[in-house]
C-alpha positions as CSV (number, residue, x, y, z in Angstrom):
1,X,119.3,116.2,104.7
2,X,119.6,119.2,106.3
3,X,122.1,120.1,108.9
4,X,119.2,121.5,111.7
5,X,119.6,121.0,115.3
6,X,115.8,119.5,114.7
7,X,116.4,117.1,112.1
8,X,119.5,115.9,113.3
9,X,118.0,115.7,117.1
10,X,115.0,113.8,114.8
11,X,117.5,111.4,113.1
12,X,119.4,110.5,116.6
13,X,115.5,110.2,118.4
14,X,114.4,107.3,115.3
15,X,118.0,106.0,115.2
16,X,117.4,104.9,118.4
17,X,113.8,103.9,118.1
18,X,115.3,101.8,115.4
19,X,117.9,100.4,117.7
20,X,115.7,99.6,120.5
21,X,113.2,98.0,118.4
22,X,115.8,95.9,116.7
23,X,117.3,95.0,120.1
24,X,113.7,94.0,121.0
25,X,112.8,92.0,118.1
26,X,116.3,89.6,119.0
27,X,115.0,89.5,122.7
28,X,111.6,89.2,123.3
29,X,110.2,85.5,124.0
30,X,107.2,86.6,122.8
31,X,107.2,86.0,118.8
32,X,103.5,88.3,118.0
33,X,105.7,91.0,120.6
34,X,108.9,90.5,118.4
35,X,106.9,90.9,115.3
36,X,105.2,94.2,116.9
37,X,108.9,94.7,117.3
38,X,110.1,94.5,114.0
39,X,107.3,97.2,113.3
40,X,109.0,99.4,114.7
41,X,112.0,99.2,113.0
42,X,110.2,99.4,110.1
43,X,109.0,102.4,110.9
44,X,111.6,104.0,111.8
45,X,113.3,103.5,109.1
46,X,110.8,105.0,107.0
47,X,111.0,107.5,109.2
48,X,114.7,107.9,108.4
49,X,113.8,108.0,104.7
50,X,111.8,111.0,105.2
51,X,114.5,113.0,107.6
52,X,116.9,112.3,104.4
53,X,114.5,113.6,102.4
54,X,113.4,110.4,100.4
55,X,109.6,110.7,100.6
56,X,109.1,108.2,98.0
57,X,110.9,105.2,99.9
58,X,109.5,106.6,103.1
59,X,105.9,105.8,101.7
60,X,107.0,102.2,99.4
61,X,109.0,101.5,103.3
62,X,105.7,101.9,105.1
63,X,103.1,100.0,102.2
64,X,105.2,97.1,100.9
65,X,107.1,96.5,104.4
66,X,105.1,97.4,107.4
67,X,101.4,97.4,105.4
68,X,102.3,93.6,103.6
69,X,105.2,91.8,104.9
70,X,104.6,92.6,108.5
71,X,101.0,91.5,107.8
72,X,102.4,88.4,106.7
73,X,104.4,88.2,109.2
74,X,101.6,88.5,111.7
75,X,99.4,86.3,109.8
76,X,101.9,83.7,109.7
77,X,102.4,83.8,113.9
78,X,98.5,83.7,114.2
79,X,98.0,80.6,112.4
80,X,100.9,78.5,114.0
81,X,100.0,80.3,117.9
82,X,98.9,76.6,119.1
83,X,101.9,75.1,117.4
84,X,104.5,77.6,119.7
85,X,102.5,76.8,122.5
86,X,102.6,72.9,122.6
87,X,106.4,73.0,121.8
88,X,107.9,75.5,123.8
89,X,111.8,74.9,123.4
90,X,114.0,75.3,126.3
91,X,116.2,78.3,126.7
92,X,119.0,77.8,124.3
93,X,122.6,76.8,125.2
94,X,123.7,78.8,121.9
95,X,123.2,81.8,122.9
96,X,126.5,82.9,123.7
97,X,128.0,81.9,120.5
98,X,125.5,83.5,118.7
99,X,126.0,87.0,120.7
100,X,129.9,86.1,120.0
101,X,129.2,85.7,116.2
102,X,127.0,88.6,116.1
103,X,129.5,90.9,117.3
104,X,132.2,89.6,115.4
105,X,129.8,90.9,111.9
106,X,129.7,93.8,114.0
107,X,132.9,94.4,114.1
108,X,133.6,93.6,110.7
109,X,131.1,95.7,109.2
110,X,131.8,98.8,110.9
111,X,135.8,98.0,110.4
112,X,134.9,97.6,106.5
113,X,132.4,100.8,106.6
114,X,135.2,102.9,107.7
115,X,137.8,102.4,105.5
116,X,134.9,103.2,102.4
117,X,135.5,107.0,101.2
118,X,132.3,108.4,100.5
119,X,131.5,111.1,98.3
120,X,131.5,114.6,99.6
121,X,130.3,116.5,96.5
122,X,126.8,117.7,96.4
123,X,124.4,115.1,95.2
124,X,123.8,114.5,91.1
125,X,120.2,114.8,89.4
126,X,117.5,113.5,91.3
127,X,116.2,110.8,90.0
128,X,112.5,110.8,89.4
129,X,109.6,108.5,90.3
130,X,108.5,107.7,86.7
131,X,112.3,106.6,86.0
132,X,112.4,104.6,88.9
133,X,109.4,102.7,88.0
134,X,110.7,101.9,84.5
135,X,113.7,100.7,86.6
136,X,111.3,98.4,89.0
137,X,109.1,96.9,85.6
138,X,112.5,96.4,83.6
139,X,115.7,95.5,85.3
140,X,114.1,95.0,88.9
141,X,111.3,92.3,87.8
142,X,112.8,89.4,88.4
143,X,114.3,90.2,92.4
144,X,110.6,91.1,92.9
145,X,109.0,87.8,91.6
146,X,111.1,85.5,93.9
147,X,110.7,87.6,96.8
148,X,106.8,87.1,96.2
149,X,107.2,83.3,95.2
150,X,109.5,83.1,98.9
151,X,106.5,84.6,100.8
152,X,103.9,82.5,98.7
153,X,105.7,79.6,100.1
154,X,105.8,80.5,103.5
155,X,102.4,81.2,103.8
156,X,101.6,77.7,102.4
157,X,104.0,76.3,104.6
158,X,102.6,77.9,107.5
159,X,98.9,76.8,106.7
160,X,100.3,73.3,105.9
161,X,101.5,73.4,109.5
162,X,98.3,75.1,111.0
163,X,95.9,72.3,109.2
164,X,98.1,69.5,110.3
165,X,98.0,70.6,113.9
166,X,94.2,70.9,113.7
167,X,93.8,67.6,112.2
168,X,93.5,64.5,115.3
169,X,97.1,62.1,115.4
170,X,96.0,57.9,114.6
């Protein structure tokens, strides 16, 4: 990354975009407005690929994340909508623990983050796309086929929920 007033003022401007959007996707009662949400993290984290000059996970950020798994995602809120709406759950008592809990990791990861000394040298050989596809088909394959088999089976689960609602109770 360069050190420009532009892309630093861009980083800060999709940093933030980031951290609202995550802020919102916690928040929002709304699940198909969280999920909206969580789009925009997404994409402004493949934003943040592409101020640090990583076109390539800009793109795979913006096709496997926002293009499939927030599809999913969306899919996945559409066909269980009726469910959400017979059984709204009251406003949570465990809220405050959870904020408590939440800030505590926090804590501890920016505590942990700091003490890390990072390398100041300029950056080695880049590594090229055809490399990092022999990397994907080779050591990568099996992370990538239980991610797939995890979504498989929450999209079964969540038609197995959608039929059983539609179905009438004896």
């Amino acid at each position: 990354m360069t050190d420009t007033p532009g892309s630093l003022l861009a980083a800060g401007l999709l940093a933030t975009a980031v951290l609202v959007g995550g802020l919102w996707v916690v928040t929002l009662r709304n699940l198909f407005r969280a999920a909206l949400s969580l789009g925009l993290v997404l994409l402004g984290v493949a934003g943040l690929f592409l101020v640090l000059e990583a076109e390539f996970l800009a793109f795979v950020q913006i096709l496997v994340y926002v293009g499939a798994i927030l599809t999913l995602i969306v899919f996945a809120i559409m066909l269980t909508a009726r469910l959400q709406t017979e059984t709204q759950a009251p406003a949570s008592r465990g809220t405050l623990p959870a904020a408590l809990v939440s800030g505590g990791l926090c804590g501890l990861l920016v505590t942990v983050t700091q003490r890390l000394t990072w390398p100041s040298g300029p950056a080695g050989e880049a590594v090229t796309t055809a490399a990092l596809g022999q990397q994907f088909i080779t050591r990568l394959v099996l992370p990538f086929e239980v991610i797939s088999l995890v979504f498989v089976a929450a999209i079964v689960g969540a038609i197995a929920v959608a039929a059983r609602q539609g179905r009438p109770s004896p």
